[in-house]
N, CA, C and O atoms as a GROMACS GRO file, in nm:
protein
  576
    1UNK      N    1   1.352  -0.279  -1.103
    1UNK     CA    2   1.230  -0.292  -1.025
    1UNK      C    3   1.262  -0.290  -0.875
    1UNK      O    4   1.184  -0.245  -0.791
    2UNK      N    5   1.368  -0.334  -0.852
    2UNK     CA    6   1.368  -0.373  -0.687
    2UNK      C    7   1.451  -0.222  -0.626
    2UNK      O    8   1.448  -0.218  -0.503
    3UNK      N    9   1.517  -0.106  -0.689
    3UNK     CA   10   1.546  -0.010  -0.696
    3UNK      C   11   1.396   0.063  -0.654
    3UNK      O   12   1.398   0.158  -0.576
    4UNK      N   13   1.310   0.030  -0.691
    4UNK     CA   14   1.181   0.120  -0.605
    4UNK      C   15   1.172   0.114  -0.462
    4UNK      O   16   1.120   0.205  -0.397
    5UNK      N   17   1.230  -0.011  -0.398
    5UNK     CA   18   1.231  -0.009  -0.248
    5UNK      C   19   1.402   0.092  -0.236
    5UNK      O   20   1.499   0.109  -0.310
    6UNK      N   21   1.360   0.138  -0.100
    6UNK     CA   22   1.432   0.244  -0.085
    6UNK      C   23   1.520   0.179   0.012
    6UNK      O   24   1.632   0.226   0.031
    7UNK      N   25   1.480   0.069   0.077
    7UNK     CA   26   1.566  -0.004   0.193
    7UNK      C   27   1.665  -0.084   0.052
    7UNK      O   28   1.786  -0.066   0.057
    8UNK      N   29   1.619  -0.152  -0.043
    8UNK     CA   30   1.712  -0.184  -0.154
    8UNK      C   31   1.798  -0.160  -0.190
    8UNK      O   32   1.900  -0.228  -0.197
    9UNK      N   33   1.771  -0.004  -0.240
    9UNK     CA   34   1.822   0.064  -0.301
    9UNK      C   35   1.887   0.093  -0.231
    9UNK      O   36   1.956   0.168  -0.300
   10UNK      N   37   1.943   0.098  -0.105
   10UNK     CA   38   2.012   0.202   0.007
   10UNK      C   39   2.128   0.078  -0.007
   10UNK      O   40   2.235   0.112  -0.056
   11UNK      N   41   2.108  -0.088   0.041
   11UNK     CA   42   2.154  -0.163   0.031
   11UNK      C   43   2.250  -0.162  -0.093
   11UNK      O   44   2.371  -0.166  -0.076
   12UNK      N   45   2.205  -0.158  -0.198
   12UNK     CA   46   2.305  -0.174  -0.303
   12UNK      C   47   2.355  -0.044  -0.339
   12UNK      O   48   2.419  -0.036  -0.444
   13UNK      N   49   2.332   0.078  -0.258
   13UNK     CA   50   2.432   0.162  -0.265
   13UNK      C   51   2.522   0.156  -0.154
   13UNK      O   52   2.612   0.239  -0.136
   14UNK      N   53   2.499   0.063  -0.082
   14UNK     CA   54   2.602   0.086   0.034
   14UNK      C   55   2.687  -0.118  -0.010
   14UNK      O   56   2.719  -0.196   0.080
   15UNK      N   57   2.695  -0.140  -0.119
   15UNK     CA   58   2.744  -0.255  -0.194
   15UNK      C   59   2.735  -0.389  -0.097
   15UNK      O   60   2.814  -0.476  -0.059
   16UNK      N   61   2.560  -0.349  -0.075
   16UNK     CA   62   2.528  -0.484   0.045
   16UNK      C   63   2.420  -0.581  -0.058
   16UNK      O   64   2.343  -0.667  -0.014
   17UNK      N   65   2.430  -0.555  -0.162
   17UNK     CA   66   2.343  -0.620  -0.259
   17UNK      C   67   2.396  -0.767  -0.293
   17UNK      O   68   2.320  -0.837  -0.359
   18UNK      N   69   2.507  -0.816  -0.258
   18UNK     CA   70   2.586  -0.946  -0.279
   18UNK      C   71   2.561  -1.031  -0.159
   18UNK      O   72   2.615  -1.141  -0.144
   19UNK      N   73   2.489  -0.985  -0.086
   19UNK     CA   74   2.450  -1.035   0.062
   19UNK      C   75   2.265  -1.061   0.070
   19UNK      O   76   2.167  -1.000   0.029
   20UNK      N   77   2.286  -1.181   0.144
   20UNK     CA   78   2.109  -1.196   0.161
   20UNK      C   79   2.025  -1.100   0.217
   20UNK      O   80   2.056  -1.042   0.321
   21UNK      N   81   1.919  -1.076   0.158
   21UNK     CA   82   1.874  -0.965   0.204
   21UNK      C   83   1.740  -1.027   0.283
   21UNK      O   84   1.641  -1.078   0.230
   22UNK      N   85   1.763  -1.008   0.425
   22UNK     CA   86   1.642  -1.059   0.517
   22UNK      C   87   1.546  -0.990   0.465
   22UNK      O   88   1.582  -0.895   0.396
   23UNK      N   89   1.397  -1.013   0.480
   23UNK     CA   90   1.238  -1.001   0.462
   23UNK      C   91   1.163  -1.068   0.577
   23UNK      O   92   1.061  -1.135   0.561
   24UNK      N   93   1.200  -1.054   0.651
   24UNK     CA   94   1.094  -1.111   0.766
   24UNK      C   95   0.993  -1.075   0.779
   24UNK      O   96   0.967  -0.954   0.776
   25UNK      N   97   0.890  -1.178   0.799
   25UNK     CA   98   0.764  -1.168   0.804
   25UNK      C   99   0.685  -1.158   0.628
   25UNK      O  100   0.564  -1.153   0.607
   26UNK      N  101   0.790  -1.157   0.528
   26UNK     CA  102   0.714  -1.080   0.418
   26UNK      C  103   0.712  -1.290   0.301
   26UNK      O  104   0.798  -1.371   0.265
   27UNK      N  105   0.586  -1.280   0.294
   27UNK     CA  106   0.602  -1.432   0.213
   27UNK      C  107   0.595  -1.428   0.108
   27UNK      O  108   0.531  -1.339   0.053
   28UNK      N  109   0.661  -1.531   0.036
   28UNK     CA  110   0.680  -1.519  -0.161
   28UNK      C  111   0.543  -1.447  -0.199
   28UNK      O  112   0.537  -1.347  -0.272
   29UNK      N  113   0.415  -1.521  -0.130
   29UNK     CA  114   0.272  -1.478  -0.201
   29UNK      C  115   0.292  -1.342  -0.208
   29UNK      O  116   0.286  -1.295  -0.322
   30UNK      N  117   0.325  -1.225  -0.073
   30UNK     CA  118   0.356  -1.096  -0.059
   30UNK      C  119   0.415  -1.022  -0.172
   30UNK      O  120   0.363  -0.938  -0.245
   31UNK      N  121   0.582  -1.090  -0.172
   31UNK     CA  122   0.675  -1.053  -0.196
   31UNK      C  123   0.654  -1.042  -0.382
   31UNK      O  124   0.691  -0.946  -0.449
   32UNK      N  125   0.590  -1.160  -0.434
   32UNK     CA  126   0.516  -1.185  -0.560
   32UNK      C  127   0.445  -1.034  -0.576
   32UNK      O  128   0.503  -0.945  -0.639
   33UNK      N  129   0.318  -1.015  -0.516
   33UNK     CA  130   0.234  -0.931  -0.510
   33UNK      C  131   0.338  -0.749  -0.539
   33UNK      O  132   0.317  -0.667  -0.628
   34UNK      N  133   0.453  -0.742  -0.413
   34UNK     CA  134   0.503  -0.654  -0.408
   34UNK      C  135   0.573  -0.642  -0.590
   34UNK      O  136   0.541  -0.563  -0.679
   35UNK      N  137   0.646  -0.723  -0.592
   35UNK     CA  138   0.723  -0.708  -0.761
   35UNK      C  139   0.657  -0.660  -0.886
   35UNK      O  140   0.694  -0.591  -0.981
   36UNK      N  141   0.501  -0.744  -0.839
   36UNK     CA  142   0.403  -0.668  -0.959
   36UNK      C  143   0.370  -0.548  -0.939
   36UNK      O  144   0.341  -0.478  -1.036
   37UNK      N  145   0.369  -0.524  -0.881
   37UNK     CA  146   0.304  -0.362  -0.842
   37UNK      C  147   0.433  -0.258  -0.884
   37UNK      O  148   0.421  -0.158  -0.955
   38UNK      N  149   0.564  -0.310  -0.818
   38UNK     CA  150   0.670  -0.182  -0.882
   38UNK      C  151   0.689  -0.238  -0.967
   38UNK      O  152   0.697  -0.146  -1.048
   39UNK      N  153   0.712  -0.368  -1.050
   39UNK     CA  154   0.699  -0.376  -1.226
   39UNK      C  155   0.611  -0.274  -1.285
   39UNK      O  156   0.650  -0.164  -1.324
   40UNK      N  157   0.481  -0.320  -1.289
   40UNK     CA  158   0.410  -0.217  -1.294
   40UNK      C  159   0.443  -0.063  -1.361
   40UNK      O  160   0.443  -0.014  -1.474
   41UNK      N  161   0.473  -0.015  -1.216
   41UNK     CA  162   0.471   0.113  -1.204
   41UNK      C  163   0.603   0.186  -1.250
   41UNK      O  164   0.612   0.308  -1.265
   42UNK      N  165   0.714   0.083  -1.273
   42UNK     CA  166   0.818   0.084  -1.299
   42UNK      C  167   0.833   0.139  -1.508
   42UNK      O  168   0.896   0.220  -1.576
   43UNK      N  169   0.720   0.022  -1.529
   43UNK     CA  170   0.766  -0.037  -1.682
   43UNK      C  171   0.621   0.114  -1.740
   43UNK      O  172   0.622   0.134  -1.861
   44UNK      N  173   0.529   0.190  -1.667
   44UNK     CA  174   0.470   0.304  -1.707
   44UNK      C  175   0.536   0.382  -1.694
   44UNK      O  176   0.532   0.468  -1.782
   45UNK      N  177   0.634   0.402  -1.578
   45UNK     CA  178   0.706   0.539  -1.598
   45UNK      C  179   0.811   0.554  -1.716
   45UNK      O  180   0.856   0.662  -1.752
   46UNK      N  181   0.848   0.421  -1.777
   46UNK     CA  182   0.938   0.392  -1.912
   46UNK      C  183   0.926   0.412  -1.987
   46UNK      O  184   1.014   0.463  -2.056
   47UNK      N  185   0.757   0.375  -2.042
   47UNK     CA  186   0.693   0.394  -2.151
   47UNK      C  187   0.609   0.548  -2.148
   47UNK      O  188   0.530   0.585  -2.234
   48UNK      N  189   0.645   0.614  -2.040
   48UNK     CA  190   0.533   0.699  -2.090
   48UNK      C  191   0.669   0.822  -2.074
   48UNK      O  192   0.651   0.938  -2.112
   49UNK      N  193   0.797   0.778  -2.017
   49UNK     CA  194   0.916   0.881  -2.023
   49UNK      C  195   0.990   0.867  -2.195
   49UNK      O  196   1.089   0.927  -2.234
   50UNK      N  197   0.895   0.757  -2.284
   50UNK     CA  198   0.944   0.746  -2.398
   50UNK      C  199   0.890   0.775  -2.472
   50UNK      O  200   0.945   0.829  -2.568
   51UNK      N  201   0.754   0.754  -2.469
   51UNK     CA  202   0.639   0.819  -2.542
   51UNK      C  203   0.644   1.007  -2.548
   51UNK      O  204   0.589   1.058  -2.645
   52UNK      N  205   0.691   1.073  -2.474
   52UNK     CA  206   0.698   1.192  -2.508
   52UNK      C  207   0.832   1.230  -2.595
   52UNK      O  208   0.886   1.334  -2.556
   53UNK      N  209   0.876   1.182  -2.675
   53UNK     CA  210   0.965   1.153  -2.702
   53UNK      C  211   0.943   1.106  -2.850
   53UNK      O  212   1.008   1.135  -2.950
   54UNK      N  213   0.855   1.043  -2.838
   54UNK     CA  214   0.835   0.907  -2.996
   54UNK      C  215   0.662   0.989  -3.001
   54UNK      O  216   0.580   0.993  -2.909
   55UNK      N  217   0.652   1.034  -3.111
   55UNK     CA  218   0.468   1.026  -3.112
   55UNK      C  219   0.392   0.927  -3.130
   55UNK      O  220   0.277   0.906  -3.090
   56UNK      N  221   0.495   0.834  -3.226
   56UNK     CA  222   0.408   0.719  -3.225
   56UNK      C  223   0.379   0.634  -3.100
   56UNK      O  224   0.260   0.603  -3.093
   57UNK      N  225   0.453   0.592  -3.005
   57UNK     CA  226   0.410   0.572  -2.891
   57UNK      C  227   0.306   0.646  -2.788
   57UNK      O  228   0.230   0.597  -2.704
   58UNK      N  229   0.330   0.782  -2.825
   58UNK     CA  230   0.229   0.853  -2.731
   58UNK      C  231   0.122   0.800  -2.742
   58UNK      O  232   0.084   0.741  -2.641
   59UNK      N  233   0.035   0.797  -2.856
   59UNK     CA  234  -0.126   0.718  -2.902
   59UNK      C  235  -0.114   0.593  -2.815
   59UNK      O  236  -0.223   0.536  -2.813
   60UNK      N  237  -0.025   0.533  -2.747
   60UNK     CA  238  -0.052   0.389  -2.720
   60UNK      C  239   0.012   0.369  -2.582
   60UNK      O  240   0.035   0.266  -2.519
   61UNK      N  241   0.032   0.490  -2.557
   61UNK     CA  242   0.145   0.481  -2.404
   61UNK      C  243   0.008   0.457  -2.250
   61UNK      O  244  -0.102   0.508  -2.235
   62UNK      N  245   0.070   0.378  -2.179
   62UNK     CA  246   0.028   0.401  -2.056
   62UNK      C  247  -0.021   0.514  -1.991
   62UNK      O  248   0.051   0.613  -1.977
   63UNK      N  249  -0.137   0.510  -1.950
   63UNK     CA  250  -0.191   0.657  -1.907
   63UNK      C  251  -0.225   0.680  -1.780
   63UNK      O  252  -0.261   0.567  -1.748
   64UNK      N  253  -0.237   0.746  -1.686
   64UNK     CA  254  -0.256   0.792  -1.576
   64UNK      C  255  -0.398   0.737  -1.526
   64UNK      O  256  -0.438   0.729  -1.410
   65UNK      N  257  -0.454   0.708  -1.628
   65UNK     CA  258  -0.586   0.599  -1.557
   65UNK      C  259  -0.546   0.463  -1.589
   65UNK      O  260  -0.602   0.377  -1.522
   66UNK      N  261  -0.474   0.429  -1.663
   66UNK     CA  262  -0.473   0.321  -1.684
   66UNK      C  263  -0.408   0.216  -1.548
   66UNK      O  264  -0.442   0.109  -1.497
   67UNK      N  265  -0.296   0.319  -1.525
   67UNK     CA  266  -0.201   0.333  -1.387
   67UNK      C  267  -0.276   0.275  -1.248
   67UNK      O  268  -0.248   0.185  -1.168
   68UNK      N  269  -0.409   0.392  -1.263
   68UNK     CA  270  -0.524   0.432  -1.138
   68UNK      C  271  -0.640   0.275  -1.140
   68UNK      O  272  -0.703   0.223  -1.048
   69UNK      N  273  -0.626   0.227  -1.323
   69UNK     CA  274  -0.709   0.119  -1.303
   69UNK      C  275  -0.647  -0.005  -1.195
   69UNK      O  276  -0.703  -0.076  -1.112
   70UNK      N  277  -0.502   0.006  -1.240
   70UNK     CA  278  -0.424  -0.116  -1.216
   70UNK      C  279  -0.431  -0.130  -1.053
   70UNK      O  280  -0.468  -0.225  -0.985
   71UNK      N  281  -0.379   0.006  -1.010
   71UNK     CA  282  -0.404   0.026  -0.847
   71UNK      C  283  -0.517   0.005  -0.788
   71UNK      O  284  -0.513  -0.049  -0.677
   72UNK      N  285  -0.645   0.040  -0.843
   72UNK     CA  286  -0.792  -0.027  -0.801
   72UNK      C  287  -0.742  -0.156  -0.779
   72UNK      O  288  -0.717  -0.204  -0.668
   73UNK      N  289  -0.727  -0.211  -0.889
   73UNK     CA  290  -0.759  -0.363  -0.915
   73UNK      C  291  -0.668  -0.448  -0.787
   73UNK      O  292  -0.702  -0.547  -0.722
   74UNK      N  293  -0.542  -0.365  -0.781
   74UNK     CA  294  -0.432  -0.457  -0.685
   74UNK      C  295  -0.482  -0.470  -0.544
   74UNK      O  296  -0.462  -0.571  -0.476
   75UNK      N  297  -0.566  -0.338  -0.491
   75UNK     CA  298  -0.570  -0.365  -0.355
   75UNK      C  299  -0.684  -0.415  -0.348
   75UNK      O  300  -0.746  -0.397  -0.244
   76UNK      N  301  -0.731  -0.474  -0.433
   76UNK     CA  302  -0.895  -0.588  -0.450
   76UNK      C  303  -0.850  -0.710  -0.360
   76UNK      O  304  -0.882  -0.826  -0.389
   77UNK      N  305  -0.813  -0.694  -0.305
   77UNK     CA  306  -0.754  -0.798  -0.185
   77UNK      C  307  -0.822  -0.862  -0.038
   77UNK      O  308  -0.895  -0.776   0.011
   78UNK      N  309  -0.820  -0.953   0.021
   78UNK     CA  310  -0.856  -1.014   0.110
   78UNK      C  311  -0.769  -0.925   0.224
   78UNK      O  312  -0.666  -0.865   0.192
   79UNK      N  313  -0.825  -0.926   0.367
   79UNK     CA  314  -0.802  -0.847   0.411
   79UNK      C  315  -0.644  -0.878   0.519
   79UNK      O  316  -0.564  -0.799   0.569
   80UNK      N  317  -0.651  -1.007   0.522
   80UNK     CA  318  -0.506  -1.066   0.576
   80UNK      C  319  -0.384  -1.044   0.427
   80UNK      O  320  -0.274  -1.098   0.444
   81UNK      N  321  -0.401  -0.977   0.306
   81UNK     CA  322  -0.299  -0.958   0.241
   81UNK      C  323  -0.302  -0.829   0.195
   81UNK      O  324  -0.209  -0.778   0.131
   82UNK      N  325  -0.434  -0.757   0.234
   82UNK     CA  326  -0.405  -0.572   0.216
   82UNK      C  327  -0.291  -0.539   0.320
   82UNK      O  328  -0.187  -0.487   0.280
   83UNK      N  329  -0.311  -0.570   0.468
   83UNK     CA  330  -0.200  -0.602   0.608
   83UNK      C  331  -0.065  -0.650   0.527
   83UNK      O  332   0.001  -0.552   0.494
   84UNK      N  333  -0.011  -0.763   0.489
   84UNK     CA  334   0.083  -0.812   0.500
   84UNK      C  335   0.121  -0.732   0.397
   84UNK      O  336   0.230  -0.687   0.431
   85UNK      N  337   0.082  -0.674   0.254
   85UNK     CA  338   0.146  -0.570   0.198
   85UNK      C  339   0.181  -0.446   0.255
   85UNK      O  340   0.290  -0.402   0.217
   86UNK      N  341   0.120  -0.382   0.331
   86UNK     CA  342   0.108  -0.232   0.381
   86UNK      C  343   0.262  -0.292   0.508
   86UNK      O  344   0.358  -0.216   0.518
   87UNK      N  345   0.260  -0.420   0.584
   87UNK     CA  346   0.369  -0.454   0.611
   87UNK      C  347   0.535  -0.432   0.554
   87UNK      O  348   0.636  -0.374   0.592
   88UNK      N  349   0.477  -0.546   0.401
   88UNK     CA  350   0.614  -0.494   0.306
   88UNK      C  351   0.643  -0.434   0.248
   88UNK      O  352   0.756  -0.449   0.202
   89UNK      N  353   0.553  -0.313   0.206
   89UNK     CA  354   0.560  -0.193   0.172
   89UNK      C  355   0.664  -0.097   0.274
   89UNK      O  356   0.764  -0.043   0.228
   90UNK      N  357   0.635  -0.088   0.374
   90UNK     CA  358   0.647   0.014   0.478
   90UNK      C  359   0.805  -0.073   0.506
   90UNK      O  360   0.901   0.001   0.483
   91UNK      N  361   0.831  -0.171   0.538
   91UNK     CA  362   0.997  -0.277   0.565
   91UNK      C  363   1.052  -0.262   0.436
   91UNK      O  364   1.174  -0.243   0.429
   92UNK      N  365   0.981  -0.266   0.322
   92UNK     CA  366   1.101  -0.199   0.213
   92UNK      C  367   1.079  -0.059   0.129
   92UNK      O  368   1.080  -0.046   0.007
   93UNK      N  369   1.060   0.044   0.229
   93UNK     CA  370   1.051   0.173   0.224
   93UNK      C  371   0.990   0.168   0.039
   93UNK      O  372   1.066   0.193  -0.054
   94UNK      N  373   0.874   0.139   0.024
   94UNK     CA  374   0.778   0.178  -0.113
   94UNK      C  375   0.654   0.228  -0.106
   94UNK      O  376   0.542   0.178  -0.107
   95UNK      N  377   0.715   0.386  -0.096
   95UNK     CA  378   0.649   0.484  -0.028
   95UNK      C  379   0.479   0.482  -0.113
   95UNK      O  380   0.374   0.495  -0.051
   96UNK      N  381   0.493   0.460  -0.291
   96UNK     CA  382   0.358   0.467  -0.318
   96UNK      C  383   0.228   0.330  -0.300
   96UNK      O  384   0.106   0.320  -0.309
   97UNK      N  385   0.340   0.247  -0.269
   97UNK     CA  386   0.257   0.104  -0.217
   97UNK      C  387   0.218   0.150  -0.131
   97UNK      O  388   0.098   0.174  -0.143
   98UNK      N  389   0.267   0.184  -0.022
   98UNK     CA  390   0.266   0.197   0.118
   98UNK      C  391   0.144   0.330   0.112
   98UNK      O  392   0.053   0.304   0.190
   99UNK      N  393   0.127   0.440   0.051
   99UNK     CA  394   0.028   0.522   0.022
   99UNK      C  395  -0.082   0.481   0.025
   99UNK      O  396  -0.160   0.506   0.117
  100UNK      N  397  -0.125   0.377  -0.124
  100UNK     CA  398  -0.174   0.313  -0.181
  100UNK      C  399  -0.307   0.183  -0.115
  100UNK      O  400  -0.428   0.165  -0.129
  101UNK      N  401  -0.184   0.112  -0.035
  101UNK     CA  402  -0.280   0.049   0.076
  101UNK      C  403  -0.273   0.104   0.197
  101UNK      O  404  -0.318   0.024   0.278
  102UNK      N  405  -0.228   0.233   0.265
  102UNK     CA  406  -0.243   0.279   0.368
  102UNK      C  407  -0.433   0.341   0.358
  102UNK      O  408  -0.524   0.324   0.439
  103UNK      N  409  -0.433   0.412   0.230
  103UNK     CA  410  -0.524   0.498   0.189
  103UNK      C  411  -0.684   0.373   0.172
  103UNK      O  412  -0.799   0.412   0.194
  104UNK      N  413  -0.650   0.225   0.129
  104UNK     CA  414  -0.775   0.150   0.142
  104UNK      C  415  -0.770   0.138   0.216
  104UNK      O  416  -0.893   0.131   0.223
  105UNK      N  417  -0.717   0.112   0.390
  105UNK     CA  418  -0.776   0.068   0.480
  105UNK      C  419  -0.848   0.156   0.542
  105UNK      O  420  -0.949   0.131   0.607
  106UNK      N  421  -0.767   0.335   0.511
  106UNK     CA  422  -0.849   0.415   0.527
  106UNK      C  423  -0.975   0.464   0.510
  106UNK      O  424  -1.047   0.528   0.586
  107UNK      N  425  -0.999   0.403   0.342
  107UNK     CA  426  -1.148   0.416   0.318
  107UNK      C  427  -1.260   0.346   0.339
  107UNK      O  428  -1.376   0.371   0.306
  108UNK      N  429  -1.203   0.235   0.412
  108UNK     CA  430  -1.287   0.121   0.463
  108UNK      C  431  -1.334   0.169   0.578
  108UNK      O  432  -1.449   0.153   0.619
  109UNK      N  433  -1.227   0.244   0.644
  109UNK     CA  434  -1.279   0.318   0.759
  109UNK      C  435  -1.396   0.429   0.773
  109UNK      O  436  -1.490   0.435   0.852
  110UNK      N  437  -1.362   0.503   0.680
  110UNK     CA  438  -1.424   0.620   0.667
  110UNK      C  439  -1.541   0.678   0.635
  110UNK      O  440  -1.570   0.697   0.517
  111UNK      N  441  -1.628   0.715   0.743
  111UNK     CA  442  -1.759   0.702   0.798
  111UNK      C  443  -1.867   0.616   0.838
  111UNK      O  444  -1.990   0.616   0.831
  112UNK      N  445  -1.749   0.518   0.896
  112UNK     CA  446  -1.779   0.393   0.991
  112UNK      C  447  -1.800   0.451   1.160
  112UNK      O  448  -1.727   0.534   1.215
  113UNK      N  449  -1.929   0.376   1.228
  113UNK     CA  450  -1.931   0.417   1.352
  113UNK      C  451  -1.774   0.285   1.427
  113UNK      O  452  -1.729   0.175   1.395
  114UNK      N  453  -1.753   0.373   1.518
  114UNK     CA  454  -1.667   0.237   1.557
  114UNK      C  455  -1.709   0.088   1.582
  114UNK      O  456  -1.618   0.005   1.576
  115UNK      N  457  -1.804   0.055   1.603
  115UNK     CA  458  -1.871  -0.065   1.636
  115UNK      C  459  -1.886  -0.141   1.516
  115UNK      O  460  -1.883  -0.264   1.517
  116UNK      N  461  -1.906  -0.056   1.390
  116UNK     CA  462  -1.858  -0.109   1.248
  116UNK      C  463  -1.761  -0.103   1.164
  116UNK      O  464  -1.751  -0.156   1.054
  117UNK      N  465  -1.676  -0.024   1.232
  117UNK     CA  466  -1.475  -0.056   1.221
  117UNK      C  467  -1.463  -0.190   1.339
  117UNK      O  468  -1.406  -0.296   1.314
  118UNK      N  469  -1.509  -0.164   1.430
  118UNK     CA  470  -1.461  -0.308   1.502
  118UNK      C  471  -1.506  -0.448   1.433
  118UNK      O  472  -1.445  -0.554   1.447
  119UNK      N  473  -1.626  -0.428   1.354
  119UNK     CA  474  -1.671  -0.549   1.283
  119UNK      C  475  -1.604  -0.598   1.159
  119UNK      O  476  -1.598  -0.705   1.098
  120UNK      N  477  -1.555  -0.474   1.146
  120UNK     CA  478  -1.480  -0.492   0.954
  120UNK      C  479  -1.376  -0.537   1.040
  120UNK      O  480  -1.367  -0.657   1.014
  121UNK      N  481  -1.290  -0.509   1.131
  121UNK     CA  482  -1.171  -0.529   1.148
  121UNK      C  483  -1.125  -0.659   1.241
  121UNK      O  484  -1.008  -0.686   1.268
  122UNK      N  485  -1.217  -0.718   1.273
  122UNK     CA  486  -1.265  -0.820   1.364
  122UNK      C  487  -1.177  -0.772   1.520
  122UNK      O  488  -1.091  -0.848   1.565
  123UNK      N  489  -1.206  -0.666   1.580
  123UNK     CA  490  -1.113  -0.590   1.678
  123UNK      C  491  -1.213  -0.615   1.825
  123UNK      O  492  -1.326  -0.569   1.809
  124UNK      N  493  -1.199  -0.656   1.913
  124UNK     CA  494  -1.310  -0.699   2.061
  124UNK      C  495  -1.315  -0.572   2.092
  124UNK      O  496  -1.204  -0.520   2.095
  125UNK      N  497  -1.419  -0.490   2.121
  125UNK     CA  498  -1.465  -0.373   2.234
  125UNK      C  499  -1.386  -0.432   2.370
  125UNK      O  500  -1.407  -0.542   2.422
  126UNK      N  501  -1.298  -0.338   2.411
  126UNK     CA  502  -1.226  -0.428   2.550
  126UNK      C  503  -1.271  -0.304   2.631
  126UNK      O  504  -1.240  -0.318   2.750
  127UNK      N  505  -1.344  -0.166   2.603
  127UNK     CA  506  -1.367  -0.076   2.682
  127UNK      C  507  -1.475  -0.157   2.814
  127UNK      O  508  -1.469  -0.278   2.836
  128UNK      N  509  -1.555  -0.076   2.877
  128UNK     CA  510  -1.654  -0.100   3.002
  128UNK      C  511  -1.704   0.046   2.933
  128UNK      O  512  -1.640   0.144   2.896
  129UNK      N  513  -1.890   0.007   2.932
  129UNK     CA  514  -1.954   0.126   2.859
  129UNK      C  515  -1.908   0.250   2.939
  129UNK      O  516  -1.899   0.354   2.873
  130UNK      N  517  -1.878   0.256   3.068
  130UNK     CA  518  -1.844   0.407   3.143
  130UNK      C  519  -1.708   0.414   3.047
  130UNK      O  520  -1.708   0.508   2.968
  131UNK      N  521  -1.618   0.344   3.044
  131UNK     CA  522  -1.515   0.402   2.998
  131UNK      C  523  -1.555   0.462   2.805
  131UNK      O  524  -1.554   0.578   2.763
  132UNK      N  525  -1.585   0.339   2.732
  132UNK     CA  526  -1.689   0.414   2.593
  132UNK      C  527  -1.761   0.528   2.620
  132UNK      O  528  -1.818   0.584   2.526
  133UNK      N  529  -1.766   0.557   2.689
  133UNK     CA  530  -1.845   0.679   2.728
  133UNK      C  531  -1.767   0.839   2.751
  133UNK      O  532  -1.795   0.951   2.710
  134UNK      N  533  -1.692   0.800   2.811
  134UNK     CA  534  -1.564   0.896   2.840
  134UNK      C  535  -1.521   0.886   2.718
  134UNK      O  536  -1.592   0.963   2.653
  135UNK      N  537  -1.447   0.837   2.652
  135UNK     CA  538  -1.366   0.863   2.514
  135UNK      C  539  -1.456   0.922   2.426
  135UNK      O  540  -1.430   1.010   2.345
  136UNK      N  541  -1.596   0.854   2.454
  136UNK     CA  542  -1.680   0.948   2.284
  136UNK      C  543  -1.723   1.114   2.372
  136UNK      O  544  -1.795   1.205   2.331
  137UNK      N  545  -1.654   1.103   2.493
  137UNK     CA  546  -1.725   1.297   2.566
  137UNK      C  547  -1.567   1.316   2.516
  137UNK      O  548  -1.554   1.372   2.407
  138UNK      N  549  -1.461   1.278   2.577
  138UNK     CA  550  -1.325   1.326   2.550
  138UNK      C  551  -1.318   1.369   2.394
  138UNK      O  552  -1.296   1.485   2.359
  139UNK      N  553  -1.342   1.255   2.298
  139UNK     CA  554  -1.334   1.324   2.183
  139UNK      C  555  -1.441   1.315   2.069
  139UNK      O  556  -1.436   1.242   1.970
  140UNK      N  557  -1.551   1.417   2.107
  140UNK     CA  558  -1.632   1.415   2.068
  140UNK      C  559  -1.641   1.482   1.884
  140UNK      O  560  -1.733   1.474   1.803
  141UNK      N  561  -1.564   1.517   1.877
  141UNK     CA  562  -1.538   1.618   1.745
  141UNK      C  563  -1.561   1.462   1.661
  141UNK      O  564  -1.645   1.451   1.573
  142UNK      N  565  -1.490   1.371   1.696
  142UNK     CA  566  -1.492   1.289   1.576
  142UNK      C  567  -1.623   1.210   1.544
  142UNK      O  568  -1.639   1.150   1.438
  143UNK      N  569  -1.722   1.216   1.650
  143UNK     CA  570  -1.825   1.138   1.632
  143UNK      C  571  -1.901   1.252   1.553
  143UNK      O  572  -1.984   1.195   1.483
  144UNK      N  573  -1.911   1.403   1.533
  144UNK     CA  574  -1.986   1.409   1.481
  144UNK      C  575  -2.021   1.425   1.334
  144UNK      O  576  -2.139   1.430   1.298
   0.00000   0.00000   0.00000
């Protein structure tokens, strides 16, 4: 499982795996969260690299929605721990975590005026309306 992070994996190929491995910033609650997700994704790619293989398993193997349910369900999250994953995702190079919740914060975004990305995101307008004004003429393509 811990072979899915790529900073890990780099570690215990370079025989630094006998050594503490810093996580800063990343907390058990996180770090918990992170293990299930490449368990997970780990223990479908097992069963379903065995199931083609066994027929009798195929009828009962992990399926590509089942996968898609699990990922719904994980980033069903509060919004101070969608952040602190997309954090330890990205510090231990787990590129489909890191996809995964890059892509919800994206859709939270997406076809939000900014004034209701600043609200979802609790972010202060620090512009002066002349200057809001200039950025939505500068880049106007995106407002429309």
């Amino acid at each position: 499982v811990g072979l899915e992070s790529q900073t890990i994996k780099h570690m215990v190929e370079d025989e630094c795996a006998d050594s503490i491995i810093p996580l800063p910033n990343v907390t058990g609650k996180i770090l918990s969260k992170v293990i299930e997700y490449c368990k997970r994704h780990v223990d479908a790619a097992a069963y379903s690299a065995a199931a083609k293989s066994d027929d009798k398993l195929a009828s009962t193997a992990t399926t590509d929605d089942d996968l898609k349910s699990f990922d719904t369900d994980f980033v069903k999250v509060d919004q101070s721990t969608l952040f602190d994953l997309i954090l330890a995702a990205n510090y231990l190079n787990i590129k489909p975590l890191l996809d995964l919740t890059c892509q919800t914060v994206a859709d939270m975004i997406k076809g939000k005026t900014p004034e209701e990305i600043r609200k979802t995101f609790n972010i202060k307008n620090d512009f002066t309306p002349e200057e809001e004004e200039e950025v939505r003429r500068e880049n106007q393509w995106a407002f429309e």
